[in-house]
C-alpha positions in Angstrom: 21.5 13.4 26.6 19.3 10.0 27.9 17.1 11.1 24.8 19.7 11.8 22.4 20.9 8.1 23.7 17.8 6.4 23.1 17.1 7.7 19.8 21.2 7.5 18.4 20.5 3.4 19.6 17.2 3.2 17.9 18.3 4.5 15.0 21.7 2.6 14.4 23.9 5.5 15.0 22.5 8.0 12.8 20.7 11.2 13.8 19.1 14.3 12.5 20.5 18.0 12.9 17.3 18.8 14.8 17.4 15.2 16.9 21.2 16.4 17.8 20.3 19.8 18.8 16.8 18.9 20.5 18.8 16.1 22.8 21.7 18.8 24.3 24.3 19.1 21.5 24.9 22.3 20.7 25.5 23.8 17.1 29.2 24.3 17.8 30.2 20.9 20.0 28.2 19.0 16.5 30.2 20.8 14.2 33.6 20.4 16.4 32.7 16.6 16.5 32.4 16.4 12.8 35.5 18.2 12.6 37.2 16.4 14.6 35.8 12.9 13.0 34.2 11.6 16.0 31.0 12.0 14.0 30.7 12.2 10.5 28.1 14.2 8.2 26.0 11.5 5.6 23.9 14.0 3.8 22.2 16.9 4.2 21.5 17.5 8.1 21.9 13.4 9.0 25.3 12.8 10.8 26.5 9.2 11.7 27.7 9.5 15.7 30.4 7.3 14.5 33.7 7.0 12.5 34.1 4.8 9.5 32.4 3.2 6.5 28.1 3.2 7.9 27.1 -0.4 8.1 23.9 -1.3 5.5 21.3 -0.7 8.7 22.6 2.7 9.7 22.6 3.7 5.6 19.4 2.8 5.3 18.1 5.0 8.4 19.9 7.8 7.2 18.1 7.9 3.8 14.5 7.1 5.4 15.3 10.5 8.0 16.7 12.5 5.2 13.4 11.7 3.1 11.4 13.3 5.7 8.1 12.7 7.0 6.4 9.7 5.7 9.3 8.3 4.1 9.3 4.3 4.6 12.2 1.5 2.6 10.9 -0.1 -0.3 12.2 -2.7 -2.9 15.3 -4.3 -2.1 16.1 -2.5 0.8 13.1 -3.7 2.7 13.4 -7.0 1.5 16.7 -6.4 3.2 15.3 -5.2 6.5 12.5 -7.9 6.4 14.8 -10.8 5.8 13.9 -11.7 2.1 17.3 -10.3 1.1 20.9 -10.3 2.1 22.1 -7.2 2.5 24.5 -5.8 -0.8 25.6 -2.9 -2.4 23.5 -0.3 -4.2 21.4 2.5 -3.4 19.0 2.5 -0.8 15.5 2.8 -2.3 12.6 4.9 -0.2 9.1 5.9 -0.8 7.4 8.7 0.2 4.0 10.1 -0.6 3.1 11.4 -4.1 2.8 15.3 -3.4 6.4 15.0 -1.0 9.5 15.9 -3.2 13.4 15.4 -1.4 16.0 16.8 -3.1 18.2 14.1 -5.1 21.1 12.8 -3.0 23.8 10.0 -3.7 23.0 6.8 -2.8 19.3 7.4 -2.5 16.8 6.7 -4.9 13.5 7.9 -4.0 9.7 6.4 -5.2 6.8 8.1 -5.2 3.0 6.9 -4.6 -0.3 8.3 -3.8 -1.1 5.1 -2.3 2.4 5.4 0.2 0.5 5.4 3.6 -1.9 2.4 3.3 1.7 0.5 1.5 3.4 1.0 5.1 3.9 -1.8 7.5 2.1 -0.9 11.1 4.8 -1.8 13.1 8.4 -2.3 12.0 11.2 -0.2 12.3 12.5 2.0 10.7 9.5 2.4 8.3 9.3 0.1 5.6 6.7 -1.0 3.2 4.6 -4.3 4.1 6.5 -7.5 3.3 3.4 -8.7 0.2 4.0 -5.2 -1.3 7.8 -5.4 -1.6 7.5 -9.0 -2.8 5.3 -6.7 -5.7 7.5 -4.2 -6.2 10.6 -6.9 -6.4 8.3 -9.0 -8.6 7.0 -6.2 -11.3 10.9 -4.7 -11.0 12.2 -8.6 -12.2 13.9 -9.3 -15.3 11.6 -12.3 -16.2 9.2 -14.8 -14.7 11.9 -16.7 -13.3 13.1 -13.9 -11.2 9.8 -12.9 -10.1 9.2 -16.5 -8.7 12.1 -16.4 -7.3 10.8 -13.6 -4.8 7.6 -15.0 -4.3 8.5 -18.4 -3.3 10.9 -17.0 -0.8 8.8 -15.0 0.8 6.4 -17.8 1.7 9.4 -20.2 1.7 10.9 -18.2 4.8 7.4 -17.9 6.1 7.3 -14.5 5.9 3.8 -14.3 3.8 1.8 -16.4 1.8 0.4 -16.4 -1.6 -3.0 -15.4 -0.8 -1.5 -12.3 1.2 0.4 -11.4 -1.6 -2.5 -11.8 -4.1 -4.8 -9.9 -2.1 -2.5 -6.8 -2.2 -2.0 -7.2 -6.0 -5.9 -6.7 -6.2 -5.5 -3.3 -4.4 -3.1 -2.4 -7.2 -5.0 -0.8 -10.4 -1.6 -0.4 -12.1 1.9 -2.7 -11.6 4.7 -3.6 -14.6 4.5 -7.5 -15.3 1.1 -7.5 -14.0 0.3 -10.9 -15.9 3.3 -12.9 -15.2 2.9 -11.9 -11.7 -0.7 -13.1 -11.7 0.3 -16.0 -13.0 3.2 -16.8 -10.6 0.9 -16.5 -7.3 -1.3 -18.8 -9.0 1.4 -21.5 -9.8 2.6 -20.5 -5.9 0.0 -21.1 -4.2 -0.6 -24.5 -5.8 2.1 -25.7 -4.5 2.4 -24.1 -1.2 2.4 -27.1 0.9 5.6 -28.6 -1.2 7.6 -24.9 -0.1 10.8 -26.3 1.8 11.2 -24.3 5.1 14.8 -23.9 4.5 15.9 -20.1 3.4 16.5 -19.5 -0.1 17.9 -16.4 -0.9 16.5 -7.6 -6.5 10.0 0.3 -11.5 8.8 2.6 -9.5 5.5 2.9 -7.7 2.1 4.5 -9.6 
């Protein structure tokens, strides 16, 4: 149960089917507990090891452990995780590796990229994309230029990146929407770099 512990913390409250069983729940104590509402089924084999309405973190650990392996946040909900973003409403987005497939479910919407593992950051948890490649995604996702500076500055504004991070990971991309106005939005960026306050300021899927 020390296990089960451990990984229910780590994880914000949320667990797998196999993660229940594996840590000393049985099949019919899980299912009594969800009948009972001490716990409560999210998806597929994810339960939530508490009652009510799952808080933004534990959400968006259910939908990276109902993606399956190599599954990571991406877009706004890394942003979220990383600090570029307040948390809101809305789906969580995840992305997983090009030949994976996860079956649709609500409140989930899922990317797909053959370049997924070398997009992942190293180190934070739970899995999430690194912070110059969700600025990207954020940026080429953007309604207009504005928008897309908007992310940019920020990113380095909160000291979270810099310009030339972010414009070193656009040259790893061969394909990205708003390519140009991007392009030209690091450029403007990282002249004035020095001028970004240091003060927070506070939304296309992956080829």
């Amino acid at each position: 149960m020390a296990q089960l512990d451990e990984t229910t913390r780590r994880q914000h409250g949320v667990v797998t089917r196999q993660q229940a069983l594996q840590g000393g729940i049985s099949a019919d104590v899980l299912h009594r507990r969800v009948r009972t509402g001490r716990w409560q089924r999210l998806m597929p084999g994810i339960y939530a090891t508490f009652s009510g309405r799952p808080p933004p973190a534990a959400a968006r650990w259910a939908a990276i452990l109902y993606s399956g392996p190599g599954a990571m946040l991406c877009h706004r909900s890394a942003a979220e995780e990383a600090g570029l973003a307040e948390p809101g409403p809305g789906a969580v987005h995840v992305l997983i590796p090009e030949r994976r497939r996860v079956r649709p479910a609500s409140g989930v919407v899922v990317h797909r990229s053959r370049h997924a593992k070398a997009r992942r950051h190293p180190h934070r948890r739970p899995p999430q994309t690194r912070l110059e490649e969700t600025v990207l995604d954020l940026a080429s996702a953007s309604a207009d230029a504005e928008e897309a500076l908007h992310w940019i500055t920020t990113a380095c504004a909160r000291r979270l990146t810099t310009p030339d991070r972010i414009a070193h990971a656009l040259q790893r991309r061969t394909r990205l929407a708003r390519r140009r106005e991007v392009t030209a939005v690091l450029a403007n960026a990282a002249g004035h770099t020095s001028a970004l306050p240091r003060w927070p300021t506070v939304s296309a899927d992956l080829r």
